[in-house]
N, C-alpha and C positions, 0 to 999 in steps of 0.2 A: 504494500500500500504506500508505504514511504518513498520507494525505488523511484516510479515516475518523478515526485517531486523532486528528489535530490538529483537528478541524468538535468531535469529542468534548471535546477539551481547554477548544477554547473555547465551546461551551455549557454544559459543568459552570461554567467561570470567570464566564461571562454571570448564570450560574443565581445563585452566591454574592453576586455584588453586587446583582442584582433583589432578594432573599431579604434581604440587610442592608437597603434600602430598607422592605422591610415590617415588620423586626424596629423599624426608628427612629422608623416611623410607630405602630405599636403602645405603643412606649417612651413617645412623645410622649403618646402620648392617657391613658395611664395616669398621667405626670407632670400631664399638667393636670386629672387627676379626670375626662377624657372614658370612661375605659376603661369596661366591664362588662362583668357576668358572663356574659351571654351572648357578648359577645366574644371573652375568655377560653375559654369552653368549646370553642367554635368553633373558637379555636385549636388546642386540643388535640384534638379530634376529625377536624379537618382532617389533620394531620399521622398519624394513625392510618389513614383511608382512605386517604392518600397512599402510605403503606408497602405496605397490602394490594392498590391496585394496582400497584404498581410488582410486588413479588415477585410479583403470578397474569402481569404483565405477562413476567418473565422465566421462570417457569413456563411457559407456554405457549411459549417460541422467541423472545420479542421480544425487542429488542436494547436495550443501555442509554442510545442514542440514542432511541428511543423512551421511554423511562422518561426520562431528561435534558428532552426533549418536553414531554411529560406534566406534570411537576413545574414548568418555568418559566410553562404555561399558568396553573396554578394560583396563581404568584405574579404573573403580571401582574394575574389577574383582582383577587388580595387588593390588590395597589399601585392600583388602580381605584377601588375597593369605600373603601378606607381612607382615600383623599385627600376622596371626599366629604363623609366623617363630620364 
């Protein structure tokens, strides 16, 4: 009974630290004049489909282990994406 919650505990906590990782790398490339605007945009629009699947994700029955899922997929792929820039 407990199991579910604690696999949950610790992929939201997984989620937080992957997620600071991307926030440092973004920080970084802006600090050295790498950022842009498309960059930034992306940012922001990322984070807008993120929400909209997550809530049709919990609309339809899915669980927030799926949406927990979901969202660390997205930051691995950004910590990927980022480190080659």
């Amino acid at each position: 009974m407990i199991g579910p919650w604690l696999r949950l505990a610790r992929d939201t906590t997984l989620l937080a630290m992957e997620a600071q990782t991307v926030i440092g790398l973004r920080l970084g490339q802006i600090a050295l004049g790498h950022g842009s605007l498309a960059e930034n945009q992306l940012m922001v629009s990322e984070k807008v489909l993120a929400w909209a699947e997550a809530a049709a994700t919990v609309a339809t029955g899915g669980s927030p282990h799926k949406v927990v899922r979901g969202y660390r997929k997205k930051v691995r792929a950004n910590t990927k994406r980022l480190r080659l820039l």
